[in-house]
C-alpha angles and dihedrals in degrees: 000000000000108000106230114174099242084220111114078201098046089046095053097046089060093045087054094040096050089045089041082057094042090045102045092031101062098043081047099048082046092054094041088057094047091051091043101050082039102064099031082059097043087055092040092062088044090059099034093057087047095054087045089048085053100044085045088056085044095053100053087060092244111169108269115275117216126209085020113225110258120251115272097232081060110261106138104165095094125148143166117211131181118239083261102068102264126125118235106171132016139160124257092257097041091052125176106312101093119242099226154340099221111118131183103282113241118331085354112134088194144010132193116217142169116215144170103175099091133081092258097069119236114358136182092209124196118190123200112190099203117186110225092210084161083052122114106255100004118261146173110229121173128228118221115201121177152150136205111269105244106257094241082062095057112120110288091348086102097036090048089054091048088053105048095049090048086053096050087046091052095039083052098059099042090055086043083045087046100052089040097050096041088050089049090048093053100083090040083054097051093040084055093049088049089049087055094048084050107105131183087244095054115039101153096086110099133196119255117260120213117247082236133096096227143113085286094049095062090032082063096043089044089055089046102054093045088056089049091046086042086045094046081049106052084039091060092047100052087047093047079057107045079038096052097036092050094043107042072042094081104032088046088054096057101039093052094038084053084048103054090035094062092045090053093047111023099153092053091040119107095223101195099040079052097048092048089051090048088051093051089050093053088046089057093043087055099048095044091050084048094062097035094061098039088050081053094056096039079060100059091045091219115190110272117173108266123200137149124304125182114224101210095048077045101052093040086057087056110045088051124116095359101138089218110104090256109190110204140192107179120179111206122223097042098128128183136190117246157082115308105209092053101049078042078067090038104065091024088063094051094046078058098051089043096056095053094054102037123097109195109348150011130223117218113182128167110188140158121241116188102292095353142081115232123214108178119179116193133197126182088204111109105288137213124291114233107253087052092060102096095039090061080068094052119092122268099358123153119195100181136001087273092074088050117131096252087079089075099248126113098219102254108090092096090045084046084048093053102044094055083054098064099043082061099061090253149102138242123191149140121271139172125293139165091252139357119002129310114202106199120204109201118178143170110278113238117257 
């Protein structure tokens, strides 16, 4: 099993340690082998011109020179030995402890060298084997040239240095990586510890969101709407369940209190008038548990197939074969996108409402407004005041005795209504009309 720190922050200290080492190493080892290389070929030319300056004086038979002057570009390690070891000629500073006894290998004339090994320190060496054919008798000597090795090029004193720098640099960006990464975490940090204060029973706290537009920030927002749609869901839940509980309440009570009565008295019990108030119990009970659920499913937003609908072909639909005297003024082309089962409720739920209000006529009207499709649905009974036209959208409220029970609704189709509307990305609500109440459906056109 492969060991991996579970910190983001961790994790990305040592990704940024381990590329800041890659980055910085190789340009370093690079520089460490040009100035190297640099410098070591630099020393090398100055000692090879002095050895070249000395065999040229060698070759034109002057009288030996001892201690032989040193060169003018500095170089004042300077020999001749015999082929033997000894040395016949030095400069003041070389002395007479031989430099070296390196010589060209094979038919060489000349050969370049670094050493330490001898009594004169640190040494680039250069070695020019000269054959004396005017000496007396011929003889082959060799001429030692050489000059102290800076003291950055001594063995490991360059490569430590590079080192060192490449690891400050490293350990610099993994303290930058590690600030950085920590600061960019926080809010991530605070948004997780607001997530684990977040209970079922109190879903109206919501995580902080940075001040920033970045990958946190809608992290943030993301986290927020889907509390508030968590929050909308578990609110229509609790009041699917007060609403169903208050109003199955009601309709259970008198069909079981008809039916016990007529065990307990059989003889005295009109059967058939029983059995017809059961049945319309059950009918209510139905139709309740019908829009509750419904209401239910229109909460969770679950994914219906949606297409285009034309409003006006809808609402004639609709408006056909109601025995109420329905006016209508229906634009074609004004197309929605939707599904049409549930706008078919929705107007049919209005044209109920409607019905039971009005007093001689509807008004049925399908129109365009700018980029939205207009459904309007008008009654001439006597309206709704103004500070009542957000309760009618509420479930089971009953303004007057009209909207009693005893009508045969259950009080949610407005509150059905409503809810379609805003599925579909639109709004239903109560405006002003002449006379009665006028709903008006308003909804994004389809592209």
């Amino acid at each position: 099993m492969r060991l991996r720190p579970r910190s983001i922050r961790v994790r990305d200290t040592l990704i940024a340690t381990m590329v800041s080492l890659f980055a910085f190493g190789l340009p370093a080892a690079g520089m460490d082998l040009l100035i190297r290389n640099a410098t070591e070929q630099r020393h090398y030319r100055d000692i090879e011109y002095a050895a070249r300056r000395e065999a040229a004086v060698l070759q034109l038979r002057t009288p030996p020179r001892d201690p032989v002057p040193a060169d003018p570009n500095g170089v004042d390690l300077i020999q001749v030995m015999d082929a033997g070891g000894r040395v016949l000629y030095a400069s003041g500073e070389a002395g007479r402890l031989p430099i070296s006894s390196a010589r060209p290998h094979g038919r060489q004339l000349f050969r370049n060298l670094a050493q330490c090994d001898t009594g004169h320190g640190c040494l680039f060496v250069h070695v020019t084997r000269m054959n004396l054919v005017h000496a007396d008798p011929p003889r082959t000597v060799y001429i030692y040239t050489a000059t102290e090795v800076p003291t950055i090029l001594a063995p490991g004193v360059l490569e430590l240095m590079t080192v060192t720098m490449v690891l400050a640099l490293a350990g610099l960006t993994s303290w930058i990586t590690w600030r950085t990464v920590g600061r960019t975490l926080g809010p991530i940090d605070a948004i997780r510890r607001q997530l684990a204060e977040i209970s079922a029973s109190d879903l109206s706290r919501r995580v902080p969101e940075p001040g920033r537009e970045d990958e946190i920030a809608h992290m943030a927002r993301t986290a927020n709407a889907t509390l508030d749609r968590l929050e909308r869901s578990v609110s229509r839940q609790r009041q699917f369940t007060a609403d169903a509980s208050h109003e199955l309440r009601t309709p259970v009570a008198g069909l079981r209190a008809n039916l016990e009565d007529a065990l307990m008295h059989p003889a005295d019990v009109d059967v058939e008038g029983t059995l017809e108030a059961a049945l319309r119990d059950t009918e209510r009970l139905e139709a309740i548990i019908t829009d509750l659920l419904l209401l239910a499913r229109l909460g969770t937003g679950g994914g219906v197939f949606q297409e285009k609908v034309d409003l006006a072909d809808l609402a004639a639909a609709q408006v056909s074969g109601r025995g109420t005297d329905i006016r209508t003024n229906l634009a074609s082309g004004v197309i929605v996108t939707g599904v049409p089962m549930q706008l078919s409720r929705l107007l049919g739920n209005l044209l109920d409402n409607a019905e039971v209000h009005t007093d001689s006529h509807i008004d049925v009207e399908v129109r365009r407004e700018r980029d939205e499709a207009v459904l309007s649905v008008t009654d001439d009974g006597p309206g709704i005041p103004p500070k009542d036209r957000e309760q009618v959208f509420r479930r089971f409220t009953r303004l007057d005795s009209a909207r009693s029970r005893e009508v045969g609704g259950t009080g949610l189709g407005l509150a059905i209504a409503r809810d379609i509307a805003r599925t579909h990305g639109g709004m239903l609500t109560v405006e002003d009309s002449p006379r009665g109440a006028r709903f008006v459906l308003r909804l994004p056109l389809s592209a």
